[in-house]
N, C-alpha and C positions, 0 to 999 in steps of 0.2 A: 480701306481707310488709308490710303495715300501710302501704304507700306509702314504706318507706325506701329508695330509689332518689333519690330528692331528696333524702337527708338528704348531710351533708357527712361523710368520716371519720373528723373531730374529730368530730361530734355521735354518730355511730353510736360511736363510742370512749366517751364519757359516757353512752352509753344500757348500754353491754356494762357499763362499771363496774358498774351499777344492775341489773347482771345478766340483761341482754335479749339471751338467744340467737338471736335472731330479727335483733336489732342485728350482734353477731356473724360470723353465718351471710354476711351482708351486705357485712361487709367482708370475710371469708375469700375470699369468690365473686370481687370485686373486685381482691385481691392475690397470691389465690392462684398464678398464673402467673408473676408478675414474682418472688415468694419464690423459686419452682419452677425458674427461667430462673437467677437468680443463682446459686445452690446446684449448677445443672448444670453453669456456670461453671467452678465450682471445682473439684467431684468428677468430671467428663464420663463421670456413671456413674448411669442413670435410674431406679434405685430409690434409691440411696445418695440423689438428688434429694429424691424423693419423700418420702423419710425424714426428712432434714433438713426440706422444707417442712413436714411434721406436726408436727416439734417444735417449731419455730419457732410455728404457730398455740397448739401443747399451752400453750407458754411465755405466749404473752402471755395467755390464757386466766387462767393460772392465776395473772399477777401484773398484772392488770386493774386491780385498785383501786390500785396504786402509781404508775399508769404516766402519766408527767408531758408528754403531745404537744401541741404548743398552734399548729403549723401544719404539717409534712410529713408525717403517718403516713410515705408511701412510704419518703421517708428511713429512718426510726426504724426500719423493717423492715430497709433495707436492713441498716444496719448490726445490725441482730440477728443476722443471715445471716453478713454479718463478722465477727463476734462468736464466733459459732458455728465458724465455719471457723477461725479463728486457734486457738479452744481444742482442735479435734482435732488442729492441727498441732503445740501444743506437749503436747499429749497423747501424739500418737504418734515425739516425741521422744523423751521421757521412756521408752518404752519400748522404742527403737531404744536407745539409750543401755544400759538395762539389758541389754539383749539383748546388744550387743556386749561387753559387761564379762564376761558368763556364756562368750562364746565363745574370750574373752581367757585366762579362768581355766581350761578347758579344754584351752587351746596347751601341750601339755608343755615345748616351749623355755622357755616364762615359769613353771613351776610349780617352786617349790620347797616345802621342809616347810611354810614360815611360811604361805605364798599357800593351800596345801592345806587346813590347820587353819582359816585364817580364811575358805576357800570352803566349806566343811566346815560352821561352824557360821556362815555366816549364809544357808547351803542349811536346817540345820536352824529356824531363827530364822523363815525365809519359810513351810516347810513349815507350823510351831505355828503361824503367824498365817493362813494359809491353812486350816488346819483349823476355827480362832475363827468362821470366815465363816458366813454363817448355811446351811444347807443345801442350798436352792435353788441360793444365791449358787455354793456351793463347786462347788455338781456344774455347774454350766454354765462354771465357770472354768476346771476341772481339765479337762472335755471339752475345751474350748478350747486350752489351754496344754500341757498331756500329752497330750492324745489327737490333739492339730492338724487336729481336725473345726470346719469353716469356723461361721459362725453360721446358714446356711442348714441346715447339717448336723444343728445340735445344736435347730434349729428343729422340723426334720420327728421327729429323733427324741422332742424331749420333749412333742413337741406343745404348742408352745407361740409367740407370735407371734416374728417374727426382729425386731421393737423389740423385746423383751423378751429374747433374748439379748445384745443389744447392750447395752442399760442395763445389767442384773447384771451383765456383763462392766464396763461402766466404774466402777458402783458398787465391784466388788470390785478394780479398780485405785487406787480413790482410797481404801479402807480401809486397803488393804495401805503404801501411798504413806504415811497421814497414822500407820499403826502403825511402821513400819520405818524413818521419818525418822531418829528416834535414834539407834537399832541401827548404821544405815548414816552417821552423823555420827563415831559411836565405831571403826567400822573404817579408816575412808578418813581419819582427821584424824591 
């Protein structure tokens, strides 16, 4: 590989800006493990690893030319990793939250007319925004969420990779998320 084995991974970081896969490749080989070990860390779960390590590379890849390291790469990864992990934790907050609200609304002790009406139509409000999703999006979410086929599940059946149910699955949480803000400002205020 052109002899970059000597290079340092601030230079190989300035060769990848310049778009050298080869540069790249170089550091991937190099960090790939210590990304892999953190992320096992936190998920103690060896593909969920895995997965995260791929994004983590997909990530810097794709925002190369912005990326400002001028002495630790290791650092700068680590905290990518952190980074990453913090955002599925307050990810899947957000959706324990909603979860518990839906099971809230379903305890008949707490339902009265008003609670029914306003579960009523912002079940219908989620459904129409759910439907907006683009196609792909919808049917891998609905599998998901109505049919509670795992992403492995929904993997094998659409033949399709299990990153790729796991993004459209987040994509269509942050659609639904940045369409239903309002909706759900005007119920709960």
């Amino acid at each position: 590989m052109k002899g970059y084995s000597e290079y340092t991974d601030i230079m190989l970081l300035g060769l990848s800006k310049s778009n050298d896969q080869e540069a790249f490749a170089v550091l991937y080989e190099r960090h790939k493990e210590v990304v892999f070990k953190h992320a096992y860390l936190f998920h103690q779960d060896y593909d969920k690893a895995q997965d995260v390590m791929q994004e983590i590379f997909i990530k810097l890849w794709e925002k190369r030319a912005n990326i400002q390291v001028t002495s630790n790469f290791s650092a700068y990864l680590h905290s990518m990793v952190r980074r990453f992990n913090l955002n599925e934790i307050a990810h899947q907050e957000v959706e324990s939250k909603f979860e518990s609200y839906v099971v809230w609304q379903n305890n008949d002790s707490n339902n009265s007319v008003e609670d029914y009406l306003v579960t009523k139509e912002l079940t219908q409000i989620i459904e129409a925004k759910i439907a907006q999703l683009p196609e792909k999006m919808r049917r891998i979410f609905t599998l998901s969420r109505d049919e509670q086929l795992s992403h492995q599940e929904i993997s094998d059946l659409l033949q399709i990779k299990k990153k790729t149910v796991r993004q459209q699955i987040y994509n269509a949480l942050l659609n639904l998320k940045s369409n239903l803000k309002y909706a759900l400002l005007f119920f709960f205020s």
